[in-house]
Residue, then its C-alpha position, 0 to 999 in steps of 0.5 A: x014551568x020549571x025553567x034552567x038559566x044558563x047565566x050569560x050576562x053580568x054587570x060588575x060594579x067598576x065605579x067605587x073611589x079608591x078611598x081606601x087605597x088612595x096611598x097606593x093608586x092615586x085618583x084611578x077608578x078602584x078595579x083599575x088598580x094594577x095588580x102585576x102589571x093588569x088592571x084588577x078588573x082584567x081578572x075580575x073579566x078572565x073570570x066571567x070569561x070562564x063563567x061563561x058569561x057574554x055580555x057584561x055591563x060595567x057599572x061606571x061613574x068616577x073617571x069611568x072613560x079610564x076603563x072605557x078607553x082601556x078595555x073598550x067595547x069587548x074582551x076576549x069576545x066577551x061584549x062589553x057595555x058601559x052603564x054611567x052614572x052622572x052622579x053616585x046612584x050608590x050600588x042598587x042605583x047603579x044595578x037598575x041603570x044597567x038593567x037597561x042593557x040586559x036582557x037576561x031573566x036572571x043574571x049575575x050582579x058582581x062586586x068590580x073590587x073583590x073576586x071570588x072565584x065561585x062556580x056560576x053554572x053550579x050557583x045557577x041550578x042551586x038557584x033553579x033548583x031552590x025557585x030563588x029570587x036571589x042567590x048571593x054566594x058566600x064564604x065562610x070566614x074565621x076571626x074577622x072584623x072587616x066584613x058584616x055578615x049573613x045569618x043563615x036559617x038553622x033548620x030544625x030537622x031533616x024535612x026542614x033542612x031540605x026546605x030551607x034550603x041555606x034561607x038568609x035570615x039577617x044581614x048583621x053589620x061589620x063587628x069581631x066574629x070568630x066564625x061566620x059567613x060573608x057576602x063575596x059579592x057575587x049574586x045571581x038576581x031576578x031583574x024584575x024583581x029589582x025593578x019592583x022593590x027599587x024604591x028610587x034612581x039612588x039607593x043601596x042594594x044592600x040596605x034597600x032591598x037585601x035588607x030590608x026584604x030580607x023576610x019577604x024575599x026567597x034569598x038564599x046563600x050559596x056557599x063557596x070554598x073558592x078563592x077570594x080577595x077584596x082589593x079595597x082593603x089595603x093588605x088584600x090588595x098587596x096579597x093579590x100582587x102575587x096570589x092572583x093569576 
């Protein structure tokens, strides 16, 4: 049966350090970084409210009572739940933690420190449409060295293209490329499938499952021409001060 997902819930990750930014915001959990006067992470939360999202789940653990008591328990009739970790379960850690508190068949996996400003309706039919496991929305990116990238199937021809429909086929690590596609950290995922593959409490979503089920996974990207800044890198963070609204 073919099933329409209307995504409602998200988890975002809010507990990385700032270690990059150290110079600039001090101890602060890195979406609690003032960007004109708000924390990033109030936009990174304006924009699920646009997406239509109901419930989200930060993922927090470094100083995570500096978010709760700023944000509290919902914003702009968005319910807001706090998943803690006691020690770094790292990013597939802190997701399976959460899913504890979503209900959802498929939901959204966002990045607490980087937005891009995709559309999560049209990422939901591309992933109904497609029968994915996972769809990860990316970028495509000119003359860069600070991000790694995903390698997209090249279809042979017609019939191929519109089965494979945008298949990832490899996750390279950070290196100079003159063009190439990045992930911008903003996922729709099939919990039950993390739950299956999690191979422990702690472990990189990333390495552990993105990775390493590459080939056995349906992982598709969806390409996104929307607005995007990753504040954990200095100059973005700067850029964010007058470019985010």
């Amino acid at each position: 049966m073919h099933m329409d997902h209307s995504i409602t819930e998200a988890a975002i990750l809010v507990g990385g350090l700032g270690t990059r930014l150290k110079s600039v915001i001090s101890d602060l959990p890195k979406p609690m970084a003032d960007v004109s006067g708000r924390p990033f992470l109030a936009y990174v939360l304006d924009y699920c409210k646009h997406q239509n999202i109901q419930r989200v789940v930060l993922c927090a653990g470094y100083k995570h009572e500096v978010i709760s008591d700023y944000f509290g328990h919902s914003y702009k009739d968005m319910e807001l739940l706090y998943s803690i970790e006691d020690e770094p379960l790292g990013t597939g850690g802190a997701l399976l933690k959460s899913l504890n508190l979503l209900k959802s068949s498929v939901v959204a996996f966002l990045n607490g420190d980087s937005i891009c400003k995709v559309n999560i309706p049209e990422m939901a039919n591309f992933y109904d449409k497609n029968h994915a496991d996972m769809v990860l929305a990316v970028k495509k990116m000119h003359h860069f060295d600070r991000y790694g990238s995903v390698v997209l199937e090249q279809p042979k021809h017609e019939v191929r293209a519109r089965r494979s429909q945008n298949r990832i086929i490899k996750f390279e690590e950070k290196k100079t490329l003159n063009e190439g596609f990045i992930n911008v950290g903003v996922m729709l995922i099939n919990p039950e499938i993390v739950k299956k593959l999690a191979p422990a409490k702690k472990f990189s979503f990333e390495k552990d499952i993105l990775e390493k089920y590459t080939s056995s996974l349906n992982l598709l990207a969806f390409e996104s021409q929307d607005y995007f800044i990753d504040i954990g890198i200095p100059e973005d963070y700067a850029l964010a001060q007058t470019t985010l609204r």
